[in-house]
N, CA, C and O of each residue as an XYZ file, in Angstrom:
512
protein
N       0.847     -1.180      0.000
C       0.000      0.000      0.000
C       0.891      1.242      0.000
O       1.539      1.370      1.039
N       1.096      2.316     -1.057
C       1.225      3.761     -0.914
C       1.116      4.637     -0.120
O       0.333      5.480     -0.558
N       1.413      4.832      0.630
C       0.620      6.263      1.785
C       1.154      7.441      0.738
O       2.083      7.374     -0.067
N       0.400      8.359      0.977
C       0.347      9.384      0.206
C       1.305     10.637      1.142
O       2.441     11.036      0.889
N       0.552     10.976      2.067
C       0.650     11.594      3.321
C       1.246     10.781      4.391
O       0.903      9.628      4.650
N       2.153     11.444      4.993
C       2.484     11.013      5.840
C       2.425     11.251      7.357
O       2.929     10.746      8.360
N       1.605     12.220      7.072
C       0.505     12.775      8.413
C      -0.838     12.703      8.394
O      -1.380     12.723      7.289
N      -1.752     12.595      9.735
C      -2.768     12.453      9.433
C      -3.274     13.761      9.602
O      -2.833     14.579     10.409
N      -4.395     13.969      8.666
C      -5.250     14.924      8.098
C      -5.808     15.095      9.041
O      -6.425     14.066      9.318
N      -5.986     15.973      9.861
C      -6.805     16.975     10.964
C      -8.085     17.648      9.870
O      -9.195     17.116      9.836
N      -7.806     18.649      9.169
C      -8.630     19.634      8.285
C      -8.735     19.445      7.088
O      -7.593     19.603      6.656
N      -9.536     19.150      6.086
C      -9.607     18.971      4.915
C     -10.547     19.890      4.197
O     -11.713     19.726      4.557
N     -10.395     20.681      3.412
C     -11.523     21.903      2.960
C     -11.494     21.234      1.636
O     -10.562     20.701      1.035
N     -13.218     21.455      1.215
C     -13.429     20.811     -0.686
C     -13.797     22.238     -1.135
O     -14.765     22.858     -0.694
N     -12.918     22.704     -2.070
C     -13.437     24.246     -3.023
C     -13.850     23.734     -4.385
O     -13.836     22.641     -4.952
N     -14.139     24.689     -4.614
C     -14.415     24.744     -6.221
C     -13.777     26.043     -6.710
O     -13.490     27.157     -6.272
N     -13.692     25.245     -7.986
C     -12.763     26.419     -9.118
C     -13.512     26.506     -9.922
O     -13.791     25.335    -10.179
N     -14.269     27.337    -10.761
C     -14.886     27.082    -12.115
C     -15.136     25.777    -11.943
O     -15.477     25.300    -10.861
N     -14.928     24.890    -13.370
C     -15.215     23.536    -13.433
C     -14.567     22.511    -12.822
O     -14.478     21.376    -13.291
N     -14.073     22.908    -11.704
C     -12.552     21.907    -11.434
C     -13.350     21.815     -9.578
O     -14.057     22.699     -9.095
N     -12.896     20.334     -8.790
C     -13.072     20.350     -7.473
C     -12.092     20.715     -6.959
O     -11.332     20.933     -7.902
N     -11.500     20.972     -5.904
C      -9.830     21.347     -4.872
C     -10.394     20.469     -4.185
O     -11.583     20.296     -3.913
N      -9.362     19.848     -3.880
C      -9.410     19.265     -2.699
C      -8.138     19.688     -1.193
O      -7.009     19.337     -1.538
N      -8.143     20.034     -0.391
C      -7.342     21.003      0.408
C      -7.078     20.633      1.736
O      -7.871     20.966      2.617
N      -5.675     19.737      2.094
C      -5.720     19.102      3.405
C      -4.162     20.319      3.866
O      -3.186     20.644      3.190
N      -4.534     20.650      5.131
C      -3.429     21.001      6.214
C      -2.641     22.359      4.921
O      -1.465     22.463      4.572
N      -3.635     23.045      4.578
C      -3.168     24.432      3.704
C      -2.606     24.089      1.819
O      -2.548     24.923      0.915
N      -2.310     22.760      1.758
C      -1.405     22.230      0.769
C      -2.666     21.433     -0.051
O      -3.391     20.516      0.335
N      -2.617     22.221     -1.437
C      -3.411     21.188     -1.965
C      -3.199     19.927     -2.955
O      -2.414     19.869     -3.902
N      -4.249     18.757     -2.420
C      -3.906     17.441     -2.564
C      -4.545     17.354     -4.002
O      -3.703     17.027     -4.838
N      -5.578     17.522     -4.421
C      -5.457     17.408     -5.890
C      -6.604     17.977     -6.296
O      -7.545     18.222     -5.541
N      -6.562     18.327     -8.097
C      -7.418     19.163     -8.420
C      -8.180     18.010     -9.480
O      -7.634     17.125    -10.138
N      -9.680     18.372     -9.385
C     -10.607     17.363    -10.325
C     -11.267     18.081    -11.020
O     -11.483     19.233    -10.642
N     -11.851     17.540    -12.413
C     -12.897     18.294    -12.616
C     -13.910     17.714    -11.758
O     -13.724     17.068    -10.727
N     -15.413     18.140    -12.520
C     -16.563     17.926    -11.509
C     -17.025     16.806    -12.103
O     -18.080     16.830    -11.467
N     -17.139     15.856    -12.770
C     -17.136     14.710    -12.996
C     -16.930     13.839    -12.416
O     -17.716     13.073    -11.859
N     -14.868     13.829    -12.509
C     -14.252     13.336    -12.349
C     -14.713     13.251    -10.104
O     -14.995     12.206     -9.518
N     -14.668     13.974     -9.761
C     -15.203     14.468     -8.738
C     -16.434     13.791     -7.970
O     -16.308     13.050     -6.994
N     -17.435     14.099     -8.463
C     -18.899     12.891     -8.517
C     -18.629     11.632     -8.233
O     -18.917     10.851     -7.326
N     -17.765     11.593     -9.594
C     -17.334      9.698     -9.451
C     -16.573      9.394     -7.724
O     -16.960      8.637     -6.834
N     -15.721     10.068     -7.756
C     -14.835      9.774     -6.212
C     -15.998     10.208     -4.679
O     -15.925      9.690     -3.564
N     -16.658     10.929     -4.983
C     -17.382     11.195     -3.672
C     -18.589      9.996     -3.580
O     -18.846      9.497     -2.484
N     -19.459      9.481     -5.068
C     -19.789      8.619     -4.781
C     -19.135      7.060     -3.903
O     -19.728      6.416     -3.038
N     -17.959      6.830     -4.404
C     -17.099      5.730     -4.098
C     -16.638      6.177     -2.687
O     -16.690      5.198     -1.943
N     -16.310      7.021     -2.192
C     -16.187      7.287     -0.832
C     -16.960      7.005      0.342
O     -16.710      6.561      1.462
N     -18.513      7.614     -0.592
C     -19.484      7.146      0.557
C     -20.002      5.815      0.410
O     -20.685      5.414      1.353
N     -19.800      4.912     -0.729
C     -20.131      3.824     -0.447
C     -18.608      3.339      0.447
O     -19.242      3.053      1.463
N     -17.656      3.139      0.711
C     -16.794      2.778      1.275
C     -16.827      3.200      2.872
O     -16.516      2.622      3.914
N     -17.455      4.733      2.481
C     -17.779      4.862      4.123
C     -18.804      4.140      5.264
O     -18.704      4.059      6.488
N     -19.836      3.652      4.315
C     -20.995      2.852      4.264
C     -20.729      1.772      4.852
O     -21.106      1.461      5.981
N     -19.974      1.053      4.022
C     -19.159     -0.198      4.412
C     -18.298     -0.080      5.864
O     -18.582     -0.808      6.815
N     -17.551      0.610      5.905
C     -16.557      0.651      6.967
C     -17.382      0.983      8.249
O     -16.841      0.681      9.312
N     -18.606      1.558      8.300
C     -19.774      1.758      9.673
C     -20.403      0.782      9.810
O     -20.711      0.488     10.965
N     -20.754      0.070      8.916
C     -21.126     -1.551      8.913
C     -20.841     -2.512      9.809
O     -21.434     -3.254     10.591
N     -18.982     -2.097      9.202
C     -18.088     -3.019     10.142
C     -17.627     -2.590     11.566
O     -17.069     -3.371     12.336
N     -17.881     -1.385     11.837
C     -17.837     -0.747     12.828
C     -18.832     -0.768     13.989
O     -18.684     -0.664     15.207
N     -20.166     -0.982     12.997
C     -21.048     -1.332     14.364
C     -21.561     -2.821     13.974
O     -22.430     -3.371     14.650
N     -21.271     -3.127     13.418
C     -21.274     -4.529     13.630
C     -21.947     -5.551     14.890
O     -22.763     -6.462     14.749
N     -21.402     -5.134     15.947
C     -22.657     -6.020     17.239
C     -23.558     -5.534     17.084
O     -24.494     -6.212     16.659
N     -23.757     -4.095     17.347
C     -25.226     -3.579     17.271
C     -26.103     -3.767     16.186
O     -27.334     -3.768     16.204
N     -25.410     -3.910     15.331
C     -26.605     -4.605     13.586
C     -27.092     -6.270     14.055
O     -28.150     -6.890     13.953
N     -25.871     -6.568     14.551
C     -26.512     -8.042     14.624
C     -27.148     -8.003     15.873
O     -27.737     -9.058     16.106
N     -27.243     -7.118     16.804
C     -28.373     -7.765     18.182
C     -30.488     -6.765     17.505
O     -31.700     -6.890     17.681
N     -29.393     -5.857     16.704
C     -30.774     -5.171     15.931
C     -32.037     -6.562     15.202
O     -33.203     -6.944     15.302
N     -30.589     -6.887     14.391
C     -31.354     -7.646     13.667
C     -31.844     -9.367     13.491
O     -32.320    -10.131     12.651
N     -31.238     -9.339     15.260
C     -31.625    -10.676     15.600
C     -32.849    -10.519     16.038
O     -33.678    -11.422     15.930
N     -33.162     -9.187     16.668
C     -34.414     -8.848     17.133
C     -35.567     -9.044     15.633
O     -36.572     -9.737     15.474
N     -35.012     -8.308     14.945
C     -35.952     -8.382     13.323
C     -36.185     -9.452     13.108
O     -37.318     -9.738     12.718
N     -35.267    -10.386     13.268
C     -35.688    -11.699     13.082
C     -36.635    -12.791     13.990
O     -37.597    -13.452     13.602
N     -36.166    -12.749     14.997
C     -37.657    -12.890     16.625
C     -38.578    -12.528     15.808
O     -39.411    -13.429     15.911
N     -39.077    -11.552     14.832
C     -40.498    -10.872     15.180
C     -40.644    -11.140     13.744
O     -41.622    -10.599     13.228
N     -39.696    -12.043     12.773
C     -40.331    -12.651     11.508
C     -40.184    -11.446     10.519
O     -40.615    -11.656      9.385
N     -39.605    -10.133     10.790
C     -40.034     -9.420      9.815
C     -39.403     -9.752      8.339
O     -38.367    -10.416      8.325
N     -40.046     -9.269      6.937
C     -39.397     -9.667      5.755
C     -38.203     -8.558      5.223
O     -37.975     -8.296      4.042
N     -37.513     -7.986      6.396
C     -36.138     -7.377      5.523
C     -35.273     -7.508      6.751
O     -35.722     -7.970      7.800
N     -34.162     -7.142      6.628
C     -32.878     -7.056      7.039
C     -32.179     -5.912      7.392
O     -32.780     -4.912      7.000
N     -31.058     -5.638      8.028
C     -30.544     -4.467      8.480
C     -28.676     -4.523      7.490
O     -27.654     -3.846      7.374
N     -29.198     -5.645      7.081
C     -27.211     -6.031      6.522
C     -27.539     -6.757      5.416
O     -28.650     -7.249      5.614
N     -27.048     -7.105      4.196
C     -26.243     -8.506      3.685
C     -25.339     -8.634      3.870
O     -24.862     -8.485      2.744
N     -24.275     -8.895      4.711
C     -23.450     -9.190      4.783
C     -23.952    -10.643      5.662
O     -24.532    -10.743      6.743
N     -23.402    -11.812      4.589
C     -23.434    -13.316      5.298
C     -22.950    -13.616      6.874
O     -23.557    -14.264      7.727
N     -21.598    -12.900      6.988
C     -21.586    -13.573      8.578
C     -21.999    -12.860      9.433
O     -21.994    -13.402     10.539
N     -22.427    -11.687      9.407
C     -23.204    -10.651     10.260
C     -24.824    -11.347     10.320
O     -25.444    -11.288     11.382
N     -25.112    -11.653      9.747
C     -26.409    -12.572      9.258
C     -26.180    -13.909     10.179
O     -26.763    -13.994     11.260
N     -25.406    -14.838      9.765
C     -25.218    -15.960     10.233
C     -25.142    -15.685     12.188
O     -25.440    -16.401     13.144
N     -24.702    -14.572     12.080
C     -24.717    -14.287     13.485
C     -25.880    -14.091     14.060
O     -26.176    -14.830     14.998
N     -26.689    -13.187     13.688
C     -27.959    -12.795     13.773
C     -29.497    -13.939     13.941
O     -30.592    -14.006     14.500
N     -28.689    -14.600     13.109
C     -29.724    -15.795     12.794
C     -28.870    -17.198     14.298
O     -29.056    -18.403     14.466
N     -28.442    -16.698     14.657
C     -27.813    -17.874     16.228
C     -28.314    -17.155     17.284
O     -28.870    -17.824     18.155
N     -28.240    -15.456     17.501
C     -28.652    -15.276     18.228
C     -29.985    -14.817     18.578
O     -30.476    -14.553     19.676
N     -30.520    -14.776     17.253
C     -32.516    -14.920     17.432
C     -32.422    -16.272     18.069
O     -33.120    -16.443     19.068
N     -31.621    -17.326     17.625
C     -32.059    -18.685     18.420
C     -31.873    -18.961     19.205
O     -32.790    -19.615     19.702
N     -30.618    -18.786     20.091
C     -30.464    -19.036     20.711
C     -29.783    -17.908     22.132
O     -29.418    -18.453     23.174
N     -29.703    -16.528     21.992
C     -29.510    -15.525     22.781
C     -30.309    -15.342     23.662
O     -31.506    -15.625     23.601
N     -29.643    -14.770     24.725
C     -30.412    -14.649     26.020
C     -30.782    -12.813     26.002
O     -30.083    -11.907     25.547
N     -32.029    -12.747     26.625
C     -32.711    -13.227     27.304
C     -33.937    -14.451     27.174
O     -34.317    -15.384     27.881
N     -34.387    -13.757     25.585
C     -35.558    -14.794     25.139
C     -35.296    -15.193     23.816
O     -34.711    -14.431     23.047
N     -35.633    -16.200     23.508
C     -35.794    -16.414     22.106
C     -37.134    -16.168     21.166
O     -37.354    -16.297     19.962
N     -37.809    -15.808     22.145
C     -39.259    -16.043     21.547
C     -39.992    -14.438     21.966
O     -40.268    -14.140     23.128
N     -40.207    -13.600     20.886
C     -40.761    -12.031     21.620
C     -42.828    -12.242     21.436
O     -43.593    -12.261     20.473
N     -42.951    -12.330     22.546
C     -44.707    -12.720     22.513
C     -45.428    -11.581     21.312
O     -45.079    -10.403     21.231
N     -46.259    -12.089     20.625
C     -47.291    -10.845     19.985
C     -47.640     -9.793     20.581
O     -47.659     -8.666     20.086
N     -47.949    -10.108     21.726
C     -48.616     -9.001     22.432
C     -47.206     -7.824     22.893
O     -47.418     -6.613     22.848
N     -46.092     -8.267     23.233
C     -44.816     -7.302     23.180
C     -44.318     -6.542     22.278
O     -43.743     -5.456     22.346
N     -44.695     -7.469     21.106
C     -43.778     -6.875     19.864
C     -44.675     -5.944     18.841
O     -44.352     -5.825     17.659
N     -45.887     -5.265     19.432
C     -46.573     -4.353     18.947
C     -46.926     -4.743     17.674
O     -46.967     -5.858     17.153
N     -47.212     -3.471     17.195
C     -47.415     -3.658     15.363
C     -49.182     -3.772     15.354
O     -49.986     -3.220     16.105
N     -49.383     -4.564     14.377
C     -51.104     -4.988     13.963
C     -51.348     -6.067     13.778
O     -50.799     -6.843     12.995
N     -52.310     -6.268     14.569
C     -52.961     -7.507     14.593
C     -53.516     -7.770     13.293
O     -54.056     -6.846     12.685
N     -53.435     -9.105     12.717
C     -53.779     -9.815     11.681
C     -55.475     -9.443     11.604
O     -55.725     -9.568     10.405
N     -56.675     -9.071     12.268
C     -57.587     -8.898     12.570
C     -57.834     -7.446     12.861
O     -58.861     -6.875     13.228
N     -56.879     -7.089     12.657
C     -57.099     -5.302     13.267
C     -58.089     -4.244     11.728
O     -57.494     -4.295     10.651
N     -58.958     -3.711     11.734
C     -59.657     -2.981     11.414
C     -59.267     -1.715     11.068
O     -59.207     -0.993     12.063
N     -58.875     -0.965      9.684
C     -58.739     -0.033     10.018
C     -59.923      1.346      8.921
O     -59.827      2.454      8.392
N     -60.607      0.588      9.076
C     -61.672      1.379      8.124
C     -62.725      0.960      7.302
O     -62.338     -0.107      6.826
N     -63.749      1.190      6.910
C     -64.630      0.472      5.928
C     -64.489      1.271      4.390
O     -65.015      2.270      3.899
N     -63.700      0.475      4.024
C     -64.317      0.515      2.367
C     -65.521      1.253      2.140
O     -66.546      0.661      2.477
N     -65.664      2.473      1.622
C     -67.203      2.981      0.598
C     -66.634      3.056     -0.456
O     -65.457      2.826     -0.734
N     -67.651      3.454     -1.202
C     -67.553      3.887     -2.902
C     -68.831      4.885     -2.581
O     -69.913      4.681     -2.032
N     -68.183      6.132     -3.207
C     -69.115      7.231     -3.700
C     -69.735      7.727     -4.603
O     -69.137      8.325     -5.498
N     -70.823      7.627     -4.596
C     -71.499      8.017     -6.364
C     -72.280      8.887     -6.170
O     -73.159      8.896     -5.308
N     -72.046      9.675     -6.924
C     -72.700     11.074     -7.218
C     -73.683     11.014     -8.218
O     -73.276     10.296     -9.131
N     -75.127     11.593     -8.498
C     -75.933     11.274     -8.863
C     -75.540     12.112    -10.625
O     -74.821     13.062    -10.932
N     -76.393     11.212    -11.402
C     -75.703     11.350    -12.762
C     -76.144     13.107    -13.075
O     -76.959     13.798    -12.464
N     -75.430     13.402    -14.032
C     -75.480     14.641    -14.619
C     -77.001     14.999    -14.969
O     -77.667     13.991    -15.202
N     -77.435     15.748    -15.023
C     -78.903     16.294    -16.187
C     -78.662     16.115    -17.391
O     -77.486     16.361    -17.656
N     -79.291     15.778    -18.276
C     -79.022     16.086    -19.682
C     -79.831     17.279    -20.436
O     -80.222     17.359    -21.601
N     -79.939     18.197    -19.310
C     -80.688     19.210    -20.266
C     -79.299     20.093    -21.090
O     -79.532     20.973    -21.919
């Protein structure tokens, strides 16, 4: 791996030039983009940043989404397989419960009511 810098970046300022991004660490600037070129890298950053909070909270996704799983719901908080595989041991087998009663885990009852259906009809036009 390259290091670029050999200090770590405290301050980083993003300018713009006309069509061009700056990019501006510790007074010295690190490189100039257009705005394209630019787009492309900030997208890829934040997916990488994405990733790296993932792995960062990591227990807390999997005790989140062991809970999601107790309560059957149809999505997820991750794909990531062993964050999953985890998730899916400790819906089964984690303490305190394995099992979250209906009546705890809120939401709507399969039977719950929330309105009656009408249809409105307005009486036909005149034809005079």
């Amino acid at each position: 791996m390259t290091t670029i810098l050999k200090t770590e970046i405290k301050e980083v300022t993003v300018r713009q030039d006309g069509d061009r991004v700056l990019l501006i660490a510790g007074g010295k600037l690190l490189f100039s983009l257009p705005w394209d070129a630019a787009d492309v890298l900030a997208r890829a950053i934040y997916t990488q940043a994405r990733r790296a909070e993932e792995i960062a909270k990591a227990a807390q996704i999997i005790a989140d989404q062991a809970i999601l799983t107790r309560l059957g719901t149809p999505f997820g908080l991750t794909s990531h397989p062993v964050m999953l595989r985890e998730a899916a041991n400790e819906a089964a087998w984690g303490l305190p419960r394995r099992y979250i009663p209906l009546s705890r885990a809120g939401g709507i009852h399969s039977q719950a009511i929330f309105g009656t259906p009408a249809l409105k009809q307005d009486p036909p036009p005149d034809k005079e």
